[in-house]
VOMI-542315 format. One record per residue: residue in one letter; z, x, y of N, C-alpha, C, O in turn. Coordinates in pm, 1 decimal. Last residue first. Layout:
N
  residu       n_w       n_u       n_v      ca_w      ca_u      ca_v       c_w       c_u       c_v       o_w       o_u       o_v
       A         Z         X         Y         Z         X         Y         Z         X         Y         Z         X         Y
...
//
This chain:
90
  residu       n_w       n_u       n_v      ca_w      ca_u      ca_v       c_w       c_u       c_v       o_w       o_u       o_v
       X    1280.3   -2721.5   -3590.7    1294.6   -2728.8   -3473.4    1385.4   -2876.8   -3401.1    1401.2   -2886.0   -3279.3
       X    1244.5   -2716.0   -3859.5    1357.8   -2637.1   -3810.7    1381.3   -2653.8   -3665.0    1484.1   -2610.2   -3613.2
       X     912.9   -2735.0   -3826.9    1035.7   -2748.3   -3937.1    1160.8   -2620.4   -3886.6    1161.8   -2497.4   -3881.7
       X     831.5   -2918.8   -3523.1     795.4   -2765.5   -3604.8     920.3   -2780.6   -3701.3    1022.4   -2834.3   -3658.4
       X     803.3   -3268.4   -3535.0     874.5   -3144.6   -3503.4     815.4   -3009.9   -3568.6     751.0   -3018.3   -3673.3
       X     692.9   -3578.2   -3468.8     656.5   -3474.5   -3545.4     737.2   -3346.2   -3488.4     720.5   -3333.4   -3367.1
       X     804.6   -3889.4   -3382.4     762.8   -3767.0   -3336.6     755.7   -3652.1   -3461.9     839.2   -3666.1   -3551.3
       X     866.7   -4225.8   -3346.9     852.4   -4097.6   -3424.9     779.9   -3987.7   -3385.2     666.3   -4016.1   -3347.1
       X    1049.5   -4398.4   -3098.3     920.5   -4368.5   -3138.2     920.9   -4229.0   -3249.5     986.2   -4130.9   -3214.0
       X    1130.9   -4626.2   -2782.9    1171.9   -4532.2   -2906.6    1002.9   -4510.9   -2967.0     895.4   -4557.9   -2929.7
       X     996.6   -4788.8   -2621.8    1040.2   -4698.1   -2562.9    1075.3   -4571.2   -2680.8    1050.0   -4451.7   -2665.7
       X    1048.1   -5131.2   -2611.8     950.3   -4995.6   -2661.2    1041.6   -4897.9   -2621.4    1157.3   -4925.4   -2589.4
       X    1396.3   -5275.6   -2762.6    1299.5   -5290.2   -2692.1    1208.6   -5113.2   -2695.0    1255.0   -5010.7   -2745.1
       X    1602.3   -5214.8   -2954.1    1510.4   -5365.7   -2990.7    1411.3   -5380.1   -2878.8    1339.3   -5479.8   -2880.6
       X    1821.0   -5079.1   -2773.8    1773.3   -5105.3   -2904.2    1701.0   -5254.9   -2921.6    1743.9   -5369.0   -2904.1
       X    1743.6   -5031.7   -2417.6    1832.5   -5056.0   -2532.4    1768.3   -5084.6   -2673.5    1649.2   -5115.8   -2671.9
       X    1604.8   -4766.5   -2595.0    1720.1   -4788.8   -2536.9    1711.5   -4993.0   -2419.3    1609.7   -5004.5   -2350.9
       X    1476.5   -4665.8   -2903.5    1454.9   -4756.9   -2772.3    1565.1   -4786.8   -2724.4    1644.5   -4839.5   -2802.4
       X    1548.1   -4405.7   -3095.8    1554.9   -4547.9   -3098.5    1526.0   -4578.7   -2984.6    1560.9   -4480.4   -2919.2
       X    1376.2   -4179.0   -3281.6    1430.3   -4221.5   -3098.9    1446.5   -4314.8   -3114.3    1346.2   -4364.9   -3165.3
       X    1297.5   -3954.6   -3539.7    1296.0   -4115.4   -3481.5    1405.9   -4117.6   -3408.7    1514.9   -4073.7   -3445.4
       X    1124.8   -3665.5   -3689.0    1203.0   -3702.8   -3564.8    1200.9   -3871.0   -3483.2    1123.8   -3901.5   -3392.2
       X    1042.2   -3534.1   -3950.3     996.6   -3648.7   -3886.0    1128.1   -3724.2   -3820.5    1204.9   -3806.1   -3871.0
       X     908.0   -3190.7   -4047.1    1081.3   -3250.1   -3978.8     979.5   -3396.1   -3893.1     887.3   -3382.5   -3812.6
       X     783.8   -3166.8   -4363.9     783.8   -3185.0   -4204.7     892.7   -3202.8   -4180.1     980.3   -3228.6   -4262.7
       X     628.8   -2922.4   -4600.9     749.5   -2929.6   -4519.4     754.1   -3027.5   -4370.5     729.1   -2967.4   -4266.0
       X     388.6   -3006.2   -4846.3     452.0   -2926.9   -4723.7     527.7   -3009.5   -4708.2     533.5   -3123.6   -4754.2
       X     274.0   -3009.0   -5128.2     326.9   -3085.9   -5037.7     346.5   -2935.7   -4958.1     330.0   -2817.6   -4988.6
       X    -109.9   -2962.5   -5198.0      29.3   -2922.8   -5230.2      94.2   -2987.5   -5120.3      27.6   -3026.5   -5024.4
       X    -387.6   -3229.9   -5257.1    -352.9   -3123.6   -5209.6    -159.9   -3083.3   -5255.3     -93.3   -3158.3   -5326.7
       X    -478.9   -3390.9   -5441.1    -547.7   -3243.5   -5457.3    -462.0   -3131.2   -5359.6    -459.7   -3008.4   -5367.8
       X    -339.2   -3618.4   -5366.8    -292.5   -3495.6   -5490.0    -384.5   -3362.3   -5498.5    -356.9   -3256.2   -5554.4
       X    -294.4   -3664.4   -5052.6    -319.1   -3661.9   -5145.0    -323.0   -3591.8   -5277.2    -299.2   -3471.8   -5263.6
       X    -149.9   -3465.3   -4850.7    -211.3   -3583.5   -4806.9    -322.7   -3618.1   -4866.4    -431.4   -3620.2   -4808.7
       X     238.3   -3466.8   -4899.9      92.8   -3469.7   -4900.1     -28.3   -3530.3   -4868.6     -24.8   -3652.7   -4856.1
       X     566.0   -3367.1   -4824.4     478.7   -3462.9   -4812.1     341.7   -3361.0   -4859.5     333.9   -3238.1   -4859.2
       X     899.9   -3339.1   -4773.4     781.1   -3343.7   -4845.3     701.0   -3387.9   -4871.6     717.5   -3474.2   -4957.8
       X    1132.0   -3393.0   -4488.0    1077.9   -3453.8   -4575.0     947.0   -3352.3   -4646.5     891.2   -3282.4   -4561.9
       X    1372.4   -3452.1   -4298.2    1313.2   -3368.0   -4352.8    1272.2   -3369.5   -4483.1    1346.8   -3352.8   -4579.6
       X    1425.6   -3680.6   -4037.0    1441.9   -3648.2   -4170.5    1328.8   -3537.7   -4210.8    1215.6   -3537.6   -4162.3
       X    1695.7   -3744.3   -3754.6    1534.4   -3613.4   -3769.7    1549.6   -3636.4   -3969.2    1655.5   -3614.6   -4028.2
       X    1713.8   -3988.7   -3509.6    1752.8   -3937.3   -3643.3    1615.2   -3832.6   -3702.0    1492.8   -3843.1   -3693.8
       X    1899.3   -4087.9   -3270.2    1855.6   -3968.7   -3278.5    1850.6   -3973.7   -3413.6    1959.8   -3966.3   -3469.9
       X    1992.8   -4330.0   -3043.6    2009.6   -4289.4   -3146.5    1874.7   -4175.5   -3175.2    1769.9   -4180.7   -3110.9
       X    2102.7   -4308.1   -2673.8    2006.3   -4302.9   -2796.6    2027.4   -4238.6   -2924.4    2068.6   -4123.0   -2934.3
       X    2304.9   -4205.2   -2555.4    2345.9   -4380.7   -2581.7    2205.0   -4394.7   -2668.2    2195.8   -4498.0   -2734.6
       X    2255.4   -3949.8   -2488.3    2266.7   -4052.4   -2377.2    2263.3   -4211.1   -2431.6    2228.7   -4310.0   -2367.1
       X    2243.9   -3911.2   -2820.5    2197.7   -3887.8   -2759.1    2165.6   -3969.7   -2567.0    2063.0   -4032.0   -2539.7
       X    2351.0   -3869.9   -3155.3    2327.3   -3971.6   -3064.2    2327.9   -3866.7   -2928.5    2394.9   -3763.5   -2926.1
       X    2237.8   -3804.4   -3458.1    2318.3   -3720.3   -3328.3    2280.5   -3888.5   -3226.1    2200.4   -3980.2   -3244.4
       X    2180.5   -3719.9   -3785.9    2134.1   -3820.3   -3702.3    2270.1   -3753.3   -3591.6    2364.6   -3682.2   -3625.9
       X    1954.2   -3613.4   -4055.8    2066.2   -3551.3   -3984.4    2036.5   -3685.6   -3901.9    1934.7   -3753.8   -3914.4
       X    1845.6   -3527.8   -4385.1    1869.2   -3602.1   -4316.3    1975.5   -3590.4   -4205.3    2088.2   -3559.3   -4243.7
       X    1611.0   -3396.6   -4673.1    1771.3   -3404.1   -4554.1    1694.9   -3523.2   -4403.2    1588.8   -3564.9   -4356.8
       X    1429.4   -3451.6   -4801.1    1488.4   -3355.0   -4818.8    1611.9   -3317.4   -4783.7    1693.7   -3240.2   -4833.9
       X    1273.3   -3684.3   -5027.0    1320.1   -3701.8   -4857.2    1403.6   -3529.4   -4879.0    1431.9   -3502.6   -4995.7
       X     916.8   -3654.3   -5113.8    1027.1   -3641.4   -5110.9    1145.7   -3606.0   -5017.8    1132.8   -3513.6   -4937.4
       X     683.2   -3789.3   -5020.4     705.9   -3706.2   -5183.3     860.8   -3726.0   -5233.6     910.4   -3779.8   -5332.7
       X     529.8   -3947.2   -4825.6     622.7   -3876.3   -4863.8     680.5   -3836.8   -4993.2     733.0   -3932.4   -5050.3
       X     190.9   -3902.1   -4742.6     270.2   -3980.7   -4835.9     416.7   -3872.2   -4860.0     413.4   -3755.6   -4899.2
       X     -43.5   -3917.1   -4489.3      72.3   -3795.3   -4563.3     130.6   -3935.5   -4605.3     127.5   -4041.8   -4543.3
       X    -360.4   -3971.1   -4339.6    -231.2   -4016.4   -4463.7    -133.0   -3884.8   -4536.7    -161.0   -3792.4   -4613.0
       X    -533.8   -3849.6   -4028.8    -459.3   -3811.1   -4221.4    -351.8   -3886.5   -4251.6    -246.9   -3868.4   -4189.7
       X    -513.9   -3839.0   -3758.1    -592.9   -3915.6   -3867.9    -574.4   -3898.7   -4045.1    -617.7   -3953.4   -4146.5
       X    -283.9   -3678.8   -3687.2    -426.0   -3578.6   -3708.5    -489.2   -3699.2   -3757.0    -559.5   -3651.5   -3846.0
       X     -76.5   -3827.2   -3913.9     -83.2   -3737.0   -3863.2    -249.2   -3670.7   -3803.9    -323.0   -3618.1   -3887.2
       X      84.3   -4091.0   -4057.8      10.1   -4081.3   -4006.0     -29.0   -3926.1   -3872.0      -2.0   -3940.3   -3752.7
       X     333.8   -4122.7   -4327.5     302.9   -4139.1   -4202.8     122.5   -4082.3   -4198.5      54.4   -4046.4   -4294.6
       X     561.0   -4285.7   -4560.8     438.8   -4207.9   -4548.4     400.4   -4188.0   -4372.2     463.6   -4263.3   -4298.1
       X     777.3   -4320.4   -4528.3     782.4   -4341.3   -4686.3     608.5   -4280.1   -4672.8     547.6   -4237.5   -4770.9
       X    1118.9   -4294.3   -4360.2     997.9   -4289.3   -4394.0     913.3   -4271.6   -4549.6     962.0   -4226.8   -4653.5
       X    1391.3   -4469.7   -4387.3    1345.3   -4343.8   -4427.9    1181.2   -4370.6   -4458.8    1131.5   -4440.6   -4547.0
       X    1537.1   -4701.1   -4273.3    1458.5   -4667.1   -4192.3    1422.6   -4491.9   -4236.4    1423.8   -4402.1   -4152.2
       X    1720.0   -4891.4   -4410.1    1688.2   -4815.4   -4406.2    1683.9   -4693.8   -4306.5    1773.4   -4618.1   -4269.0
       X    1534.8   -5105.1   -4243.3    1697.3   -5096.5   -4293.9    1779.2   -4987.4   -4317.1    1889.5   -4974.8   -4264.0
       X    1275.6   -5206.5   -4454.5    1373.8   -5225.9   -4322.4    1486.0   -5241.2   -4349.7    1545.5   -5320.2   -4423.0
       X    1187.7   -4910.4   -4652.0    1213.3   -5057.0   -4654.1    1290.6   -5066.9   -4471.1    1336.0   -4978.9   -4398.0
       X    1014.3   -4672.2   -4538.3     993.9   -4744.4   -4698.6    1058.7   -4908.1   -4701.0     995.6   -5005.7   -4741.4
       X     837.0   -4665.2   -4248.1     935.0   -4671.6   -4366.4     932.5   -4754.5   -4434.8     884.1   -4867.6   -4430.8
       X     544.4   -4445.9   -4140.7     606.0   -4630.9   -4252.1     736.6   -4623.8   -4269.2     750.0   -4525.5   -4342.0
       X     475.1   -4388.6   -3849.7     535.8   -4359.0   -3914.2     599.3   -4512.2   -3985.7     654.7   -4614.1   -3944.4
       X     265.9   -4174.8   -3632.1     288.6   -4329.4   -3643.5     338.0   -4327.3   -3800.7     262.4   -4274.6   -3882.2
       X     400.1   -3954.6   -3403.3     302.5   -3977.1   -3539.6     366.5   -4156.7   -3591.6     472.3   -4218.9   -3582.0
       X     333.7   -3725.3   -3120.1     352.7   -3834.7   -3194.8     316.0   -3874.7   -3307.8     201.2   -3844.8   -3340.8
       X     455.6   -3401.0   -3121.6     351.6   -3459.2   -3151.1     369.7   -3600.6   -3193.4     421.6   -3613.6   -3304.3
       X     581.9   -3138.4   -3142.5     639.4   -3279.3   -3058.0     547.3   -3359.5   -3055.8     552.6   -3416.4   -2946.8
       X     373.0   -2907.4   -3175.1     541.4   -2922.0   -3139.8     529.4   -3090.6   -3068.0     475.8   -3130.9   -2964.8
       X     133.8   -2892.3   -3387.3     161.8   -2900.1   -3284.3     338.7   -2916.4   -3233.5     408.6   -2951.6   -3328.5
       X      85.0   -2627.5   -3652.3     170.4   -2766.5   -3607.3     162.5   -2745.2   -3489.4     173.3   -2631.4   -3443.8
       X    -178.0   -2440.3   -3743.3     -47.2   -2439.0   -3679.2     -14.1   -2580.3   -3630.2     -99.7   -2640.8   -3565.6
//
């Protein structure tokens, strides 16, 4: 079972962008497969973007479903933002 809200240290594919391209979960490499959707909301002056993505964590195994949730840092360009892991749909 997925933890809810779980931090996860997260690649994107190019700067700019900013669609993840593999992350870091549990100590495991998930490689994104495939982006699925994409939603973004702003939030008290924070940007908000959740992508829903296909992933594995290598070929032996089958992809699954994540929702990978990015906070921008308020103000933008300083810590505070960060990727988070969601239950899918959550």
């Amino acid at each position: 079972m997925r933890a809810v809200q779980e931090e996860v240290d997260v690649r994107p594919i190019a700067q700019g962008t900013g669609e993840p391209s593999m992350f870091v979960w549990r100590g495991r490499l998930f490689v994104v497969r495939r982006v699925v959707a994409r939603r973004s909301t702003e939030r008290s002056a924070r940007a908000h973007v959740v992508w829903r993505v296909e992933a594995s964590a290598g070929r032996e195994h089958g992809c699954a479903t994540f929702d990978l949730s990015y906070r921008a840092p308020v103000p933008v360009g300083l810590s505070g933002g960060g990727w988070t892991l969601l239950p899918v749909g959550g």
